[in-house]
C-alpha positions, 0 to 999 in steps of 0.5 A, a space after each residue: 500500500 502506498 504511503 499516500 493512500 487514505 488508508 495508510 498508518 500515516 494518514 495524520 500526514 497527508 495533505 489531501 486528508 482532513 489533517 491536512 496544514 492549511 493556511 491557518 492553524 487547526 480550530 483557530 476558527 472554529 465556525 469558518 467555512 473550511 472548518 465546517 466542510 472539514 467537520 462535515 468530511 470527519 463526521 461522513 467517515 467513520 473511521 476518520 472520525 475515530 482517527 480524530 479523536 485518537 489523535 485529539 486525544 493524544 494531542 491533549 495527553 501530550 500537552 496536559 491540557 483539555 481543550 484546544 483552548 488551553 492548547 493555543 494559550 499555551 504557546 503565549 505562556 513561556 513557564 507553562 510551555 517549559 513545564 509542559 516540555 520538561 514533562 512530556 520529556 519523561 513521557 516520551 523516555 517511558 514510551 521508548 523505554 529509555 533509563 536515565 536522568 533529565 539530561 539523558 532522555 533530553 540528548 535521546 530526543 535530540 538524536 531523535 530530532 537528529 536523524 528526523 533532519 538527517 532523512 530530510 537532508 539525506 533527499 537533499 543532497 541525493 535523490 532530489 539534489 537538483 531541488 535542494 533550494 525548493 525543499 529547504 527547511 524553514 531555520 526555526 524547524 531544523 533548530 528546534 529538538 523540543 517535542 513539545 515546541 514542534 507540535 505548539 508551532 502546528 497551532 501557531 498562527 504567526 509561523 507560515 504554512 510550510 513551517 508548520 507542515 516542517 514542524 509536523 512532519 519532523 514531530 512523525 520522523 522523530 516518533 519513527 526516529 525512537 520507535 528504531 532506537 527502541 529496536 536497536 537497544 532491545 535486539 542489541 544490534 550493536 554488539 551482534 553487529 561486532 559478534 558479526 563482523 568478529 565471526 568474520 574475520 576469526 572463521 570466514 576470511 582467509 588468515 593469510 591476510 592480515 585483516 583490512 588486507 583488501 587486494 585491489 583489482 579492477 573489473 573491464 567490462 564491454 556493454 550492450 548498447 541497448 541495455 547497457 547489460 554486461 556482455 563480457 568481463 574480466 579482472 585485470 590488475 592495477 597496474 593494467 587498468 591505469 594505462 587503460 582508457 575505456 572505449 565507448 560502452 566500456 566500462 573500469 570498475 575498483 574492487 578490493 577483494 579479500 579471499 578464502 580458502 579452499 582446499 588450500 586455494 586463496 578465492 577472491 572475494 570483494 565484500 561490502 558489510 551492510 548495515 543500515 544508518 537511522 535515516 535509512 531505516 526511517 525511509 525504509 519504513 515510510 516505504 514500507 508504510 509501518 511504524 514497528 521496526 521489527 516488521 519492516 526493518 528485516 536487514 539491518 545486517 548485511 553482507 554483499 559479496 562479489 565472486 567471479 563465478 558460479 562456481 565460486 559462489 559455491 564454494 563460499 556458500 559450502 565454505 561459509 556453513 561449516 565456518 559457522 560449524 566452526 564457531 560453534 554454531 549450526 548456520 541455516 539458511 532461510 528465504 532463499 532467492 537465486 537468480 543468478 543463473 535463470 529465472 525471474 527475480 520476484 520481489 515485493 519491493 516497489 521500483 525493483 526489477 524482475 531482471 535482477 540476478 542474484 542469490 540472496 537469503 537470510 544466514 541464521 547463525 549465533 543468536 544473529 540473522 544477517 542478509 547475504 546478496 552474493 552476486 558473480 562479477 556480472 551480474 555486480 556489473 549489472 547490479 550497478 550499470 544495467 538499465 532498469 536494474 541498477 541500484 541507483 535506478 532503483 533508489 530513485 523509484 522506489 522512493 517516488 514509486 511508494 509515495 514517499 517523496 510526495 508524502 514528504 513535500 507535498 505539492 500543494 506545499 513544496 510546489 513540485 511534479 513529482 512524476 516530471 521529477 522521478 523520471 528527469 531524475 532517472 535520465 541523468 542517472 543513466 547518464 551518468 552511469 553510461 556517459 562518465 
């Protein structure tokens, strides 16, 4: 379901939904025209209606006040708001299950309200760059932390339209921000992430190698120039690769390879550990339309790996389940996914394509489940180059695909065709894939 839809567990957040910021705060008049239609539009649909009084309820449970009344006389009131604020500060350390002083629940809000900036700012420099100017936030938002502070701005009539829509939907990141901290702190995913990455380096990689030890190599792969998927490739030194100039629809591509070992042969390996920064998980929630970690946030360890053959990947797979013996530790391997020598890729994940080849599945081993994507050279070559398939594409429209740019900035605030965007967007991603 997208993120847009009516139904959607982020309704409170739509703009075209009777929650949407309007040009003058919620209840400030409570007998105009626009609050009697909106009434008439809660009062039709039942399930809005209850939404509305959750969400009133929630509101007045937060602020320790009654009535909107109360609310409004509150952000003219500097005692009354510092009070209110220090609080509702130990109601939110409670809902997340954070132990600690004053002070420390206060610098937990403030990496919340962190990282709610940080989703903001990671659409700013990435996949909507060429509009930064249009998708600034307003300075008192990106300044402010207070919780409480956020949410009076909703309701104050001297801050613009798109301040208070800013303040309400930085108000809903930090709220996903805490929920992903809460998970983080009760799966312990800190110290299994080391355990990991130990597990690793004592069992799986080679200890010819010290460890750090990458070999560089580089990738020279020819590709079709309909597609842009790899024809032929092969691995070619350092050396080799710096008198190189690659021809058109040719590519060079760096990768630093450890290795394993087999029957006494050292098999390259390139490797890249995966684990998902909070703002990524945030995205990944709005685009999975959740509010529980637990549900949507499945990969938050990770391991991409690269081989130069079919063969290799055998190996490795052979190699990876009795190192895990090894450790002591019986490994299975779930929700098995193997594309890469025939078949369709069947994804439920919006924007991916069903030509990606891969082998992906889920390692259970020592208390941990990691997520492993092994792909052969090529099939790499094409996770990065291919048209329709590569990860950047990707990246693009599954964020514009699921609603989450739209829901982010929406149009009526931010003034921007999303639809016109994405596909810009994806044409200067090809570009420079295929032209640099």
């Amino acid at each position: 379901m997208s993120v847009l839809n009516q139904e959607s567990i982020f309704t409170s957040m739509l703009q075209d939904g009777p929650f949407a910021v309007g040009d003058q705060p919620p209840t400030n008049r409570p007998f105009s025209k626009a609050t009697k239609l909106w009434v008439r539009e809660i009062t039709a649909n039942p399930l809005l209606k209850t939404k509305y009084r959750i969400v009133r309820n929630q509101i007045f449970d937060f602020l320790g006040t009654s009535c909107f009344d109360e609310v409004f006389q509150l952000i003219h009131r500097p005692e009354a708001k510092k009070a209110c604020s220090t609080r509702a500060q130990k109601l939110i350390g409670n809902m997340f299950g954070i132990d600690g002083s004053d002070e420390e629940i206060s610098r937990y809000l403030k990496e919340y309200a962190r990282t709610a900036d940080d989703v903001i700012n990671s659409m700013r420099t990435k996949i909507l760059a060429p509009y930064v100017s249009h998708i600034e936030m307003t300075n008192e938002i990106e300044a402010t932390s207070d919780p409480v502070e956020l949410l009076l701005i909703i309701f104050n009539d001297r801050f613009h339209k798109k301040a208070r829509f800013e303040a309400k939907r930085k108000l809903q990141l930090i709220s996903l921000a805490g929920s992903i901290d809460q998970r983080k702190r009760e799966s312990h995913i800190v110290a299994k992430f080391s355990g990991f990455l130990d597990f690793l380096n004592d069992y799986v990689w080679s200890p010819s190698l010290k460890i750090g030890d990458l070999q560089i190599s580089y990738l020279l792969s020819r590709h079709d120039a309909k597609d842009f998927k790899c024809v032929s490739v092969k691995t070619i030194s350092r050396e080799t690769a710096e008198s190189l100039v690659p021809a058109p629809g040719e590519k060079l591509t760096l990768i630093k390879r450890r290795s394993f070992r087999d029957k006494k042969v050292e098999i390259p390996i390139y490797v890249s550990i995966r684990k998902k920064e909070p703002a990524a998980k945030v995205l990944k929630l709005l685009r999975k339309n959740q509010k529980d970690p637990a549900v949507a946030v499945d990969d938050e360890l990770g391991l991409m790996a690269v081989l130069n053959s079919i063969g290799d990947v055998k190996k490795f797979m052979k190699h990876l389940t009795n190192s895990a013996v090894r450790a002591n530790s019986f490994m299975t391997l779930e929700d098995i996914s193997d594309t890469l020598t025939e078949g369709k890729y069947s994804s439920k994940a919006t924007g991916s394509s069903t030509k990606t080849q891969m082998l992906k599945f889920f390692a259970r081993l020592g208390g941990m489940r990691v997520e492993f994507i092994i792909h052969t050279n090529r099939s790499y070559l094409n996770y990065i180059y291919q048209r329709d398939v590569s990860h950047a594409e990707y990246e693009i429209k599954r964020i514009f695909d699921t609603g989450v740019a739209e829901f982010l900035f929406p149009k009526d605030i931010y003034h921007l065709n999303m639809d016109e965007i994405k596909q810009r967007q994806i044409k200067w991603c090809r570009k420079r894939i295929e032209e640099y």
